[in-house]
C-alpha positions in Angstrom: 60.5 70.7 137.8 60.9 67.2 139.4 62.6 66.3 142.3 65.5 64.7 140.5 65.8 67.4 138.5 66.3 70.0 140.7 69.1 67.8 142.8 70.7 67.4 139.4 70.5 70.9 138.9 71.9 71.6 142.6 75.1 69.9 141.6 76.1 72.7 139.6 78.0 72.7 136.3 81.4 71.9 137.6 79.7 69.2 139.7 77.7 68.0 136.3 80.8 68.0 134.2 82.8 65.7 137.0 80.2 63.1 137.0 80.1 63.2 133.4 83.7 63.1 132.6 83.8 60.1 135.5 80.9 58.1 133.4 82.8 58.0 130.5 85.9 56.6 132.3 83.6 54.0 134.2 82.0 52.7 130.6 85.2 53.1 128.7 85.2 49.3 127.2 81.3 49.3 126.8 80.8 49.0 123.0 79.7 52.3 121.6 76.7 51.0 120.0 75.8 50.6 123.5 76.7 54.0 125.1 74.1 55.6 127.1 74.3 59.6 124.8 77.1 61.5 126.9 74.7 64.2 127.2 72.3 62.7 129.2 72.0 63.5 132.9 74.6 61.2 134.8 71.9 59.9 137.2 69.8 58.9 133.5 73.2 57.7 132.5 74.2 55.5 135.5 70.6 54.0 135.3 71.1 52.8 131.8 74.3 51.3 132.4 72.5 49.7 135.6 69.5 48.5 133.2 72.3 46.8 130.8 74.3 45.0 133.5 71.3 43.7 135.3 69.6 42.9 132.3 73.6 40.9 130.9 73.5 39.3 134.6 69.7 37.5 134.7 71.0 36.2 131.1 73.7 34.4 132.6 76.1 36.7 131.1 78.3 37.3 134.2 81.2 39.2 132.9 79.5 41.7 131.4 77.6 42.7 134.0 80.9 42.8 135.8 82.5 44.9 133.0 79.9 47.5 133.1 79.1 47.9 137.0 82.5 48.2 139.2 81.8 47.8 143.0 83.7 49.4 145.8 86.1 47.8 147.9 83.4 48.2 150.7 80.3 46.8 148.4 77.4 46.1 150.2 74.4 44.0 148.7 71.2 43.4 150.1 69.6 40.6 148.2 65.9 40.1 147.7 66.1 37.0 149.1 67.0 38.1 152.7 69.3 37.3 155.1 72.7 39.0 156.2 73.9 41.5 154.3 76.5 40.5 151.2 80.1 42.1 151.4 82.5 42.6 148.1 85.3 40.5 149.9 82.3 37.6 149.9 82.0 37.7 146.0 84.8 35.0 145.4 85.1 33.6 141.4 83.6 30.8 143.0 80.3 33.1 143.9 80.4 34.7 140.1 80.9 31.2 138.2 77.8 30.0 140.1 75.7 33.0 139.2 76.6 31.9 135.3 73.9 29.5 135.9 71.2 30.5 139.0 70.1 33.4 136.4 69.2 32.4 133.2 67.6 33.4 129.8 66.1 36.9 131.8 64.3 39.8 129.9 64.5 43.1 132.3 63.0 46.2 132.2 64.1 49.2 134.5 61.4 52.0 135.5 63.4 54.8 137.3 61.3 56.4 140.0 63.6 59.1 141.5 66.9 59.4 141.0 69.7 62.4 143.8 72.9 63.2 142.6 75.9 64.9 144.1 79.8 65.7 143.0 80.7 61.9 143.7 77.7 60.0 145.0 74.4 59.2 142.6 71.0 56.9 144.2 68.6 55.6 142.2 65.4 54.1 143.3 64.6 52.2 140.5 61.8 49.0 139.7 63.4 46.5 137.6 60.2 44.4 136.2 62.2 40.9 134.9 61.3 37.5 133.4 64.0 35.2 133.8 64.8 31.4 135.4 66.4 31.7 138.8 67.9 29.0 140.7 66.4 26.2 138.3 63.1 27.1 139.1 60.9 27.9 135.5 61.2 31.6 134.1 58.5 34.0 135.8 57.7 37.4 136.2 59.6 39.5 138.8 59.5 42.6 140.2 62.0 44.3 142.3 62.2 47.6 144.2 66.1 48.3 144.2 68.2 50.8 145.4 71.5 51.6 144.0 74.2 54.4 145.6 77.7 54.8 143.0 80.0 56.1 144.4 82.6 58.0 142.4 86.3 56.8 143.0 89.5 58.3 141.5 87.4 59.6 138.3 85.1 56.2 138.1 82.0 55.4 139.0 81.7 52.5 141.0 78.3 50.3 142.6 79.2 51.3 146.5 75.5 49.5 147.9 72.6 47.3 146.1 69.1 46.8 148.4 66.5 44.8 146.5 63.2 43.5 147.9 60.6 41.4 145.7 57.8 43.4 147.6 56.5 45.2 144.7 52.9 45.1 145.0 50.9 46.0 148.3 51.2 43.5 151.2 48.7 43.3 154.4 50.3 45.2 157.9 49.9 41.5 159.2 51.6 39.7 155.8 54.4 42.2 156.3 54.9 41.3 160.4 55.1 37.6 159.4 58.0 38.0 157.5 59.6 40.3 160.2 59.2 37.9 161.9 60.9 35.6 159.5 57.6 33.2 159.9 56.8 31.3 156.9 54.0 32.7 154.9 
C-alpha cells in the first residue's frame, strides 16, 4: 500500500467522512459537470479541484480560480519567482485584476506525487507541467514543483499555504549556490 494511502487510511472513517462532507461544502457552486466523484479520496479530490483552479488561473480566468480555491485569513504563498513571502492581506482586487492578464491562454497538467491527510489539514506535493504566456513573455513550457496544505475551517476547505519552485529538472550543487546566493545565472 502507498504512503498516501496508508495516511489516508490513518484518518479513520469518522476522520474520512469529515473531510468529505467539508469538500462538498468547499465546491458547493462548482458546476457538477465538473465535480471531482464524492467518492474519491479527499486528498484525490482536493488535487482535482487544485488542477481546475490552477489550470482556470494560467487562462486568465481569475474568478474561477478564486471560486474554487478559498485561502485562509493567514494565506501564505511562495511564488516561483522568489522573493518574500506573499500574505492573503497582500492580495488586494488590484493584485487579482492584474493576474487577469500576467497568465494567459495556459494548458496545465497536474501529476500528484504524494499526497498526507488528517481530520482538518490535507498536503499535496504535486508537479504541475503548464504551457501558458506569463507576464507578456510568448507561451512556453513550465514545470513546477508545488506544495499545497488546506486547511479545513468551520466545515470548508480552504488553501492555508502555496510553495512553488520552477526547479523541476536536476540543477548542478554549484548552479543551485548561485541562486542562494541570489547571483545571476
Amino acid at each position: 500500500m502507498s504512503p498516501s494511502r496508508r495516511t489516508l487510511l490513518a484518518a479513520g472513517a469518522t476522520g474520512l467522512a469529515s473531510l468529505a462532507a467539508g469538500l462538498r461544502e468547499a465546491s458547493a457552486d462548482m458546476p457538477a459537470a465538473d465535480m471531482p466523484p464524492t467518492d474519491m479520496p479527499p486528498a484525490e479530490r482536493l488535487a482535482r479541484l487544485s488542477e481546475e483552479a490552477n489550470g482556470a488561473l494560467l487562462r486568465g480566468e481569475v474568478d474561477a480560480y478564486r471560486a474554487l480555491v478559498p485561502r485562509t485569513q493567514d494565506f501564505t504563498l511562495m511564488s516561483p519567482f522568489g522573493g518574500t513571502p506573499s500574505h492573503e492581506a497582500g492580495f488586494t482586487e488590484k493584485t487579482w485584476e492584474g493576474m487577469k492578464t500576467f497568465f494567459r491562454n495556459g494548458v496545465l497538467k497536474q501529476e500528484l506525487v504524494a499526497a498526507y491527510a488528517g481530520t482538518d489539514m490535507v498536503a499535496l506535493a504535486v508537479i504541475e507541467r503548464a504551457n501558458v504566456e506569463v507576464g507578456g513573455l510568448p507561451a512556453q513550457d513550465w514545470a513546477l514543483r508545488v506544495t499545497l496544505v488546506y486547511r479545513r475551517e468551520q466545515g470548508e476547505w480552504r488553501l492555508a499555504h502555496r510553495h512553488a519552485d520552477p526547479i523541476s529538472h536536476a540543477i548542478t550543487l554549484q548552479q543551485s549556490a548561485a541562486l542562494a546566493r541570489g547571483a545571476a545565472s
